[in-house]
VOGU-3710 file (C-alpha; in Angstrom, 3 decimals, decimal comma):
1> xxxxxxxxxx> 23,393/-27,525/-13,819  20,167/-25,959/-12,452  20,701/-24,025/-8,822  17,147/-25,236/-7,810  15,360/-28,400/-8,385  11,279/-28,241/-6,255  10,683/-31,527/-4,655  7,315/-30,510/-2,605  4,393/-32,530/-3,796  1,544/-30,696/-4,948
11> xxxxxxxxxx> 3,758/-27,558/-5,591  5,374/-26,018/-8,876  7,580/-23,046/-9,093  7,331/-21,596/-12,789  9,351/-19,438/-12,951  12,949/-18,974/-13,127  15,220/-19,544/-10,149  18,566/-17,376/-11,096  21,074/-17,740/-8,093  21,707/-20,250/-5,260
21> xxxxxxxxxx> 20,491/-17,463/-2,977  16,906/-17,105/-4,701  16,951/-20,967/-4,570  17,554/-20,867/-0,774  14,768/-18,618/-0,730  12,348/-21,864/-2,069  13,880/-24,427/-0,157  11,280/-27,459/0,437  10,929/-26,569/4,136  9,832/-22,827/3,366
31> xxxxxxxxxx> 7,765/-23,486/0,230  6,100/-26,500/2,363  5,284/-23,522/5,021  3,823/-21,638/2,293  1,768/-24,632/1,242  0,139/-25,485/4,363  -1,061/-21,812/5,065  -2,696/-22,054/1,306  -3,757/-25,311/1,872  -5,535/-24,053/5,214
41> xxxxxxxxxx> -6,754/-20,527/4,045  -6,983/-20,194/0,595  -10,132/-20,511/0,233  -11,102/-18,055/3,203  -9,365/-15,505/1,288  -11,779/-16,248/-2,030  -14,834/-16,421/-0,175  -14,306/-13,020/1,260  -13,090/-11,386/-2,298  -16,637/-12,811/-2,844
51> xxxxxxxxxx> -18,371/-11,008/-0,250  -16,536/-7,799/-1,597  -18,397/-8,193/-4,868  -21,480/-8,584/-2,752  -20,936/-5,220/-0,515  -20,098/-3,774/-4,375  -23,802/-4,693/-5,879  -25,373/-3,607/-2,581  -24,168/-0,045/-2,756  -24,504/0,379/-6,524
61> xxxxxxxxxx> -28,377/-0,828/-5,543  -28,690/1,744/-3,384  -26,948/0,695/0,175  -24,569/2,652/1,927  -21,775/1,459/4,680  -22,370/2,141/7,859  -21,079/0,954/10,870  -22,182/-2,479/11,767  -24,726/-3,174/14,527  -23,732/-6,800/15,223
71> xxxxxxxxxx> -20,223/-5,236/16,346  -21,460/-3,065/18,538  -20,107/-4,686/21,399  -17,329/-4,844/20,553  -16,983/-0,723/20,247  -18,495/0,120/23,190  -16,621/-2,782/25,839  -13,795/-0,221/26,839  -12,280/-2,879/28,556  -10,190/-4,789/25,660
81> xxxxxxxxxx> -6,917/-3,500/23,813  -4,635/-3,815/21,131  -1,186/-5,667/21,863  1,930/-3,634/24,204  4,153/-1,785/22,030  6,892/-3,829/20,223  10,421/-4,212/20,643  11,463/-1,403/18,424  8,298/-0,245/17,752  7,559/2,331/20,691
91> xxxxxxxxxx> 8,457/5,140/18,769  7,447/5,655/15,419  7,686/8,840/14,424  8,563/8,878/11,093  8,338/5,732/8,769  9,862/5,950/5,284  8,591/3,261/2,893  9,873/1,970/-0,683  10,253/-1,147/-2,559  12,290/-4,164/-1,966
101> xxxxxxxxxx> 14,836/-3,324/-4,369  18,391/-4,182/-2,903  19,964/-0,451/-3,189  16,836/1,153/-2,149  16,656/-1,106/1,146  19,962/-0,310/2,162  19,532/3,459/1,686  15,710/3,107/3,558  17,787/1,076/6,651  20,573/3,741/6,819
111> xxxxxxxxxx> 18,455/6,943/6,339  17,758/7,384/10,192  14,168/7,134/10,132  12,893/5,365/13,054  11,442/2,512/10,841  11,568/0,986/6,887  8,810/-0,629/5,400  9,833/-2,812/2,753  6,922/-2,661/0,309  5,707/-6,031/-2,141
121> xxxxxxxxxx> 2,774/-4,537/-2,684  1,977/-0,889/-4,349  5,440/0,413/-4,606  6,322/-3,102/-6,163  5,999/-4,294/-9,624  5,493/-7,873/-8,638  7,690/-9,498/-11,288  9,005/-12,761/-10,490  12,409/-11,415/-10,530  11,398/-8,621/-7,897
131> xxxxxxxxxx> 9,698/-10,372/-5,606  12,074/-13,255/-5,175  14,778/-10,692/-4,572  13,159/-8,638/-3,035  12,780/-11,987/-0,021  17,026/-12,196/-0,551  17,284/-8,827/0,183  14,867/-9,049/3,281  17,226/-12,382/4,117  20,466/-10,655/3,906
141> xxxxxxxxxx> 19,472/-7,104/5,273  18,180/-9,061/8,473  21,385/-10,938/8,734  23,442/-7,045/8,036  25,462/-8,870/5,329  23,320/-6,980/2,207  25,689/-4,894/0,213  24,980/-3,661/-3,311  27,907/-2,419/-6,099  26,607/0,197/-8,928
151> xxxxxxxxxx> 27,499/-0,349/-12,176  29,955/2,881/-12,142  31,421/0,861/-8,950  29,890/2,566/-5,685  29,390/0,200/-2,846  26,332/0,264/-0,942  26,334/-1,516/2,632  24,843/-0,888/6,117  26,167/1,762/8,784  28,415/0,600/10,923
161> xxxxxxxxxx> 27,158/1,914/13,941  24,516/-0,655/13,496  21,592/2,511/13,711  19,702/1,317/11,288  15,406/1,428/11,011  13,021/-1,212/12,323  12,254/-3,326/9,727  8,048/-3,532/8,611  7,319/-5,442/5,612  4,332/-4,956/3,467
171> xxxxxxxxxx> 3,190/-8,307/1,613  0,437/-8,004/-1,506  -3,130/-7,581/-0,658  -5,811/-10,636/-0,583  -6,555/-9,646/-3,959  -3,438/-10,662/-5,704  -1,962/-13,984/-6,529  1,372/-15,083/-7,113  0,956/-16,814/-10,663  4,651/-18,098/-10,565
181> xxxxxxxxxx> 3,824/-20,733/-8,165  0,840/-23,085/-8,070  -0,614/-25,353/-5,110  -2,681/-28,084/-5,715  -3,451/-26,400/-9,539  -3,677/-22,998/-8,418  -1,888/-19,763/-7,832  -0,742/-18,949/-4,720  -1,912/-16,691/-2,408  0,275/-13,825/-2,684
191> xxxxxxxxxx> -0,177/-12,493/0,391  0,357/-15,951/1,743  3,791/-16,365/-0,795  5,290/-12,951/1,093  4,405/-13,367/4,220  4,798/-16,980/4,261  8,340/-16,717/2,921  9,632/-13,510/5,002  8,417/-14,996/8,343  9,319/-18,569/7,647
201> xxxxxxxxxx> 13,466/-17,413/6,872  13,510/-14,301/9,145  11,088/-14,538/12,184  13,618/-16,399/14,429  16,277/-14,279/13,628  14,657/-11,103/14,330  13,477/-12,090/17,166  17,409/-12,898/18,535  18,078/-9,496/17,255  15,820/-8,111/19,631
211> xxxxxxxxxx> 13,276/-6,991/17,229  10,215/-9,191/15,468  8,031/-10,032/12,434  6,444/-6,969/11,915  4,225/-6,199/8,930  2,122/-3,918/7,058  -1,393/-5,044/6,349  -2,815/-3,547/2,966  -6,305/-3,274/1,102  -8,573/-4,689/3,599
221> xxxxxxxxxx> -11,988/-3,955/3,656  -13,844/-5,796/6,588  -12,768/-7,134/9,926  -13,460/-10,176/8,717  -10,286/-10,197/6,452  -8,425/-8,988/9,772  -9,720/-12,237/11,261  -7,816/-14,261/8,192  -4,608/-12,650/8,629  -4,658/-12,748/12,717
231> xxxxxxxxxx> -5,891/-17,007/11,865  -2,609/-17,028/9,636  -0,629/-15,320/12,477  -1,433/-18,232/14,507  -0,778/-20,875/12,872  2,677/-19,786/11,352  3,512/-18,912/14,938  2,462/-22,791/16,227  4,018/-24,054/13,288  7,542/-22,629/14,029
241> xxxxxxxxxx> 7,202/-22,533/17,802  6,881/-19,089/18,554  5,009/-17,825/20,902  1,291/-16,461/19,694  1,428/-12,198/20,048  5,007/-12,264/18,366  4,026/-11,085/15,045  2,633/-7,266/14,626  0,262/-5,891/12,000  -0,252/-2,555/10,992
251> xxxxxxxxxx> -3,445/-2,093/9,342  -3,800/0,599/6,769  -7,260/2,021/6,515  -6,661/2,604/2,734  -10,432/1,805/2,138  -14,107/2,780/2,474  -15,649/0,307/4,008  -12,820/-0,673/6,641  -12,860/3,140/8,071  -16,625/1,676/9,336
261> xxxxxxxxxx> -14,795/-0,934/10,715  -11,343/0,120/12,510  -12,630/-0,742/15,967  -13,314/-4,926/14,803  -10,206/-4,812/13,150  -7,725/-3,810/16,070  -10,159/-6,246/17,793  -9,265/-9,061/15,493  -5,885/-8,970/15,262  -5,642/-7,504/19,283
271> xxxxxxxxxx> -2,698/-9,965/19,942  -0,771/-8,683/16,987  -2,348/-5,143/16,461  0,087/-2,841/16,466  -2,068/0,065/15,015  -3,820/1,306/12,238  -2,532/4,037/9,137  -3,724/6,546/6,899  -3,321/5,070/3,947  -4,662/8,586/2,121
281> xxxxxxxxxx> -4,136/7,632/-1,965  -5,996/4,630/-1,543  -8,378/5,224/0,735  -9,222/8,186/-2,177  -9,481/5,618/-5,044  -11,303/3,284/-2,743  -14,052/6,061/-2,141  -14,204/6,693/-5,938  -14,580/3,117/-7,028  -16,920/1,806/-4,203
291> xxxxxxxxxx> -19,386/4,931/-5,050  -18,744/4,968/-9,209  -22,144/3,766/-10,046  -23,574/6,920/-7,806  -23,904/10,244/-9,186  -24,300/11,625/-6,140  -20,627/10,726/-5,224  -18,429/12,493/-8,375  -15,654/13,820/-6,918  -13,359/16,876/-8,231
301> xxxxxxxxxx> -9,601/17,455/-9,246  -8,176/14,572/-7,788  -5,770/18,206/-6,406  -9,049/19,383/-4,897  -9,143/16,271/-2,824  -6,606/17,003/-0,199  -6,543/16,126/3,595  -8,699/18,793/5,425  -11,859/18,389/3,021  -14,488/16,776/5,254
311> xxxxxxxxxx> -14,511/13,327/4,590  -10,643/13,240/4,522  -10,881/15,383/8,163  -13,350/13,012/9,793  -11,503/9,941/8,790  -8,324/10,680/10,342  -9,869/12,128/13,255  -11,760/8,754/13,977  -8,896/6,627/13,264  -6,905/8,935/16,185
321> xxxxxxxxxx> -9,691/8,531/18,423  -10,463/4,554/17,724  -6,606/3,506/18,043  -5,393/5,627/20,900  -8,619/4,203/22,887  -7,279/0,843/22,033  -3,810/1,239/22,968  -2,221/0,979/19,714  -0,437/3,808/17,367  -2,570/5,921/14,903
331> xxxxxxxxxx> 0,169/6,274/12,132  -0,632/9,258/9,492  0,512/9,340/5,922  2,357/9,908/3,261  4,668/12,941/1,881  4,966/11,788/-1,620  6,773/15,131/-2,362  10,756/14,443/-3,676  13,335/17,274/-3,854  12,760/19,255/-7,339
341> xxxxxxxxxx> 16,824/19,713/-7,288  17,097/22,574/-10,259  14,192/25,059/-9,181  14,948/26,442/-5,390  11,707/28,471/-5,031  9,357/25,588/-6,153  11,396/23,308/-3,821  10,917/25,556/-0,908  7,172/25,277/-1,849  6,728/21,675/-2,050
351> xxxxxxxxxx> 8,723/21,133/1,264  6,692/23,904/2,928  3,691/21,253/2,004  5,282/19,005/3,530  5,819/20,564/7,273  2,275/21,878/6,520  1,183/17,972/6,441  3,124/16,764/9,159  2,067/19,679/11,467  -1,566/18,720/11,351
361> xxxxxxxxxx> -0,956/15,241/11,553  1,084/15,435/14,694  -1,488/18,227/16,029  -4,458/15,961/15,656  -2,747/13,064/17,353  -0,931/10,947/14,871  2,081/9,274/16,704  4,095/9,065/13,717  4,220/9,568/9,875  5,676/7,961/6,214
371> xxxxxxxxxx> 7,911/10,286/4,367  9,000/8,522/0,803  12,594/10,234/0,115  14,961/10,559/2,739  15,566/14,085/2,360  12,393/14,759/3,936  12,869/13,034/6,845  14,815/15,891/8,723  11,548/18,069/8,279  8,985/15,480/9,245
381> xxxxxxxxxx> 11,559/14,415/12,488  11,427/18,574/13,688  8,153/18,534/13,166  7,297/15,730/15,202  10,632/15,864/18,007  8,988/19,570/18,350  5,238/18,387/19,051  5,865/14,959/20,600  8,585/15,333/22,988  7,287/11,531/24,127
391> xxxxxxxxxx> 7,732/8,710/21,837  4,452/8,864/21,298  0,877/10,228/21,788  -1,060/7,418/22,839  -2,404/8,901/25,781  -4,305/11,842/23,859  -7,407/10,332/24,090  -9,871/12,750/21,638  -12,638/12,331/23,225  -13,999/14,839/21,769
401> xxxxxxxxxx> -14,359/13,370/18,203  -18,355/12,291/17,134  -17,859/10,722/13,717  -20,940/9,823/11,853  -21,417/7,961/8,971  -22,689/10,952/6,981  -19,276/12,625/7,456  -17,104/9,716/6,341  -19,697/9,653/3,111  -19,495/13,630/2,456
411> xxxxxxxxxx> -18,386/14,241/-0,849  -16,238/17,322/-1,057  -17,226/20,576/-3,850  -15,028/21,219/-6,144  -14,364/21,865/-10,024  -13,655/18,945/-12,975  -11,527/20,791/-15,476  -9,894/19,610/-18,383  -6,201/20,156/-17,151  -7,390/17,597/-14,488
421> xxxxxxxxxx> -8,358/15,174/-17,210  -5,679/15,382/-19,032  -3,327/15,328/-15,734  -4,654/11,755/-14,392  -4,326/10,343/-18,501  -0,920/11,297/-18,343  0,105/10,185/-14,972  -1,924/6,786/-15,198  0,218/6,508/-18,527  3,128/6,819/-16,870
431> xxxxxxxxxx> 2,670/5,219/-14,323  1,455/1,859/-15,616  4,355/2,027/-18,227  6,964/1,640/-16,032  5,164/-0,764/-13,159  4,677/-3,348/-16,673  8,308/-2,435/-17,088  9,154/-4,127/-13,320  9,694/-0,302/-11,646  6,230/0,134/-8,832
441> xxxxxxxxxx> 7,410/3,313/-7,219  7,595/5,914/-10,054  9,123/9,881/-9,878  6,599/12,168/-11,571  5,856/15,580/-11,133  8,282/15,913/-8,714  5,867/13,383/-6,497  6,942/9,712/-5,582  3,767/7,930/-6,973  2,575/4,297/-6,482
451> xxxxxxxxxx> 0,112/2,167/-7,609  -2,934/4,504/-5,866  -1,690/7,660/-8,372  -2,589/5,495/-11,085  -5,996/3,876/-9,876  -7,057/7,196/-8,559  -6,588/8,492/-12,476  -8,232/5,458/-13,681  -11,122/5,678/-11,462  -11,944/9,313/-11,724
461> xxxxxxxxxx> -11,929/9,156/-15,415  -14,365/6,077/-15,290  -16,967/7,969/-12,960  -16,720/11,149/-14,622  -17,737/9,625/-18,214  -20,210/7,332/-16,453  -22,250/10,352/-15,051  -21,503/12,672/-17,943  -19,741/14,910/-15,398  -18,979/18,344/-16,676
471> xxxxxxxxxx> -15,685/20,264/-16,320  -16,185/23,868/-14,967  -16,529/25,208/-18,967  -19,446/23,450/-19,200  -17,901/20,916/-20,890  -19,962/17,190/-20,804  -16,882/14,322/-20,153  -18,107/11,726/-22,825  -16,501/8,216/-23,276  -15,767/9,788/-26,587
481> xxxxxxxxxx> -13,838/12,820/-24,876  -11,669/10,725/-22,438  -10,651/7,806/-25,329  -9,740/11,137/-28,147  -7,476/12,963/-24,843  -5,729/10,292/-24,285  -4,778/9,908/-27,806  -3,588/13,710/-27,578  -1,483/12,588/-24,480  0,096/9,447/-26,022
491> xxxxxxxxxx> 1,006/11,986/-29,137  2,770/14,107/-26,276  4,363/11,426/-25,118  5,945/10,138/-28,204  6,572/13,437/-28,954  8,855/14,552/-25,955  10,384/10,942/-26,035  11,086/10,035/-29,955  9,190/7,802/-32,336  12,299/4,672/-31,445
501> xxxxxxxxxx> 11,962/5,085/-27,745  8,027/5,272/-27,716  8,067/2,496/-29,455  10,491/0,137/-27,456  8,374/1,396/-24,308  5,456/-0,029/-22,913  3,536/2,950/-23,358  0,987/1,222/-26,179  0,466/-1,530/-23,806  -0,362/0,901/-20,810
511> xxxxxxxxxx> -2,745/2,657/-23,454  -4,044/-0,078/-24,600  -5,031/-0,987/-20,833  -5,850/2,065/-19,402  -8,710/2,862/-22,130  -10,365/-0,410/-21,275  -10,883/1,683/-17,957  -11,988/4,843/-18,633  -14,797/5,141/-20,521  -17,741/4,401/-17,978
521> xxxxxxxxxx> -18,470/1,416/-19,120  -16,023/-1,677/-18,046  -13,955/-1,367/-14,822  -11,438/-3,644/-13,268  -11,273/-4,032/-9,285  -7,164/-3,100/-9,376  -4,803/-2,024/-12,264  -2,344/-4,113/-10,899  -5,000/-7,593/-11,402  -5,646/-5,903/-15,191
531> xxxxxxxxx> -1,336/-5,967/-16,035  -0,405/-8,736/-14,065  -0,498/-11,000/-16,632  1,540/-8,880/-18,927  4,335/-9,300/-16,299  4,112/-12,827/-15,626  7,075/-15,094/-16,924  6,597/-18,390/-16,817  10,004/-20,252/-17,249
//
């Protein structure tokens, strides 16, 4: 007998429902929640995707961002702010962040960072399978019943001192949709699907616990996509009868445009702002795939790209400035390093980078920061217990901090060289063979890498072929050069792995993907839109 059975009209759930607690999960009440917020903004959400296509042929035309003057009011009234600080969200100081998988949560919630964010978006494959868990395990870590058995029979369950993180979720960005479900003949929104789902279950009961529906707001790129998500806020609120300014968003400025726009953003969601992050990776990939039609904007080594190169610099310094004006926290970003467990003097350098990173972020300001192991989060916590005896920094103003829109467009110097050619082929392979296996947060090179690693290969391969970059021996990158490299790195691969592993791997269809991308010619707005399909399962 089947656990679920989907009796809302106009909906259909197509994929597989496995346990009585996934079935919970899409009861009729919460997929009916989920309806009416598609039903109601659905096609908000397309028409701005639209306008992102429009911004796109503007700048390859010639146009470049700037910051808007019909918002200029709204920067320079210095009366309005964001929302107060949170239950359980006045001190931030170090965030560590993962997927929603059901050992990994429990590890994130015991770790003693100050907050988790559960991540359906970049760290996630979005399989059917994980995301639907991944909403039981939000359910039942909420609830401090989640437990978890390994195979080899170790038990995995919450402290019991009951000091466990804040929980922030992260839902997909606007971009995505949730093929396994369709409203009214159409995929869901699957921002709408995770958010929907997660507050409809859990808001109430976080709220009695003292905490709230706090989230993570990825991939934005105008304040007018703010405005959606603060219009969703609002309704989901009326709909279950809690109060409006409940909910919290934390915006990451992970894009081009939207570091023109932090001020309108915070504005938007004021009632629910709760800050804005560095969202470093992709705010990289977004620079290289807004500018890839301009020659002008050819970036280096994606190595050569690091914080403290001018563009990087003047970004975090304005998103300091902009969100301790508005009363909110200016969160910085992520140590991707892990622990390289069989080489102690390349350990000690890696976690040197580490303090290095945090030390500048809590020296410019930053009132907190996302570590992605827990064994960094003793160095990140010194760091930052050392620097910001408060809980936070809100009142450094930096004042003194004039960014223009020529520094947030300043393109850094630097060398191509083949190494770094052959180092984004191989990591963009990698990457995108394990994400189509279901796994979205992926070990390599001794660095935890998401979704950005691989877009940030993609991308720089694209513009360097498109412009006929050359590496520092003089060497023109052709189409040609890219496609013939990445047949040397595929070789490797098989190679190190074995002819019957390669082949019972997704590598071929990660190859077979990524040179669609690469060759200056055809580009896809996400990787994770280009293999979704590949990963749907339609029951």
């Amino acid at each position: 007998m089947s656990v679920f059975t989907n009796t809302v009209p106009g909906v259909s759930v197509l994929g597989a429902v496995a346990s009585k607690e996934q079935a919970a999960i899409l009861s009729p009440e919460a997929l009916e929640f989920v309806a009416t917020l598609h039903r109601q903004f659905n096609q908000t959400r397309k028409s701005l995707l639209v306008k992102r296509e429009e911004r796109q042929l503007a700048i390859d035309q010639g146009e470049l961002p700037d910051f808007l003057p019909e918002t200029t009011s709204v920067r320079q009234d210095p009366n309005w702010k964001g929302a107060p600080l949170a239950p359980g969200l006045e001190d931030r100081r170090v965030e560590i962040t993962g997927p929603v998988d059901r050992k990994m949560v429990i590890n994130a919630l015991n770790s003693g960072a100050s907050t988790f964010m559960a991540d359906f978006e970049d760290a996630n494959s979005p399989t059917w399978e994980n995301c639907l868990s991944g909403q039981v395990n939000m359910y039942d870590a909420i609830r401090r019943t989640i437990t978890f058995t390994n195979p080899d029979g170790k038990k995995y369950e919450l402290r019991k001192d009951g000091k466990i993180s804040v929980l922030l979720v992260r839902p997909r960005g606007w971009h995505m949709v949730e093929k396994h479900v369709i409203i009214d003949g159409e995929p869901a929104s699957a921002s709408i699907f995770d958010f929907g789902l997660y507050f409809f279950h859990n808001a109430k009961e976080l709220i009695q616990r003292g905490a709230g529906p706090y989230f993570y707001l990825p991939k934005m790129e105008s304040h007018l996509e703010a405005r959606l998500w603060n219009e969703i806020f609002n309704v989901a609120q009326d709909t279950l009868s809690i109060p409006r300014g409940t909910i919290r968003g934390t915006v990451l400025i992970e894009t081009i445009l939207a570091a023109f726009e932090m001020e309108e953003i915070i504005y938007e969601l004021r009632q629910h702002s709760s800050g804005l992050n560095c969202g470093r990776w992709d705010y990289i990939f977004s620079f290289i795939k807004r500018f890839r039609g301009r020659p002008e904007f050819v970036l280096p080594d994606r190595s050569q790209v690091t914080m403290t190169v001018p563009f990087m610099d003047a970004y975090v310094r304005l998103l300091i400035k902009t969100c301790h004006k508005r009363g909110v926290h200016a969160m910085g970003g992520m140590a991707a390093q892990i622990p390289i467990k069989n080489d102690p003097e390349a350990n000690e350098a890696a976690m040197a980078k580490v303090t290095a990173d945090k030390l500048r972020e809590v020296k410019a300001g930053h009132d907190g920061t996302w570590v992605c192991h827990p064994a960094l989060l003793k160095i990140a916590m010194d760091v930052f217990d050392k620097y910001m005896p408060k809980a936070n920094q809100l009142e450094i103003a930096r004042d003194d901090v004039q960014v223009t829109a020529a520094d947030l467009l300043s393109v850094p110097t630097g060398a191509i060289t083949k190494q770094g050619i052959r180092e984004n082929i191989r990591v963009g392979l990698i990457y995108m063979e394990a994400w189509l296996r279901g796994a979205g947060c992926v070990p390599i090179n001794y660095l935890m890498e998401d979704a950005a690693t691989a877009e940030i290969s993609r991308s720089q391969l694209f513009q360097w072929a498109r412009h006929q970059a050359k590496t520092d021996e003089g060497e023109v990158i052709t189409p040609e050069l890219n496609l013939r490299l990445l047949d040397e790195e595929c070789a490797k691969l098989k190679e190190e792995m074995g002819e019957e592993k390669y082949v019972a791997s997704k590598f071929e269809t990660a190859k077979k993907a990524f040179a669609t991308n690469i060759t200056g010619e055809h580009y896809d707005e996400f990787l994770t839109t280009l293999l979704y399909d590949d990963i749907v399962s339609i029951a």
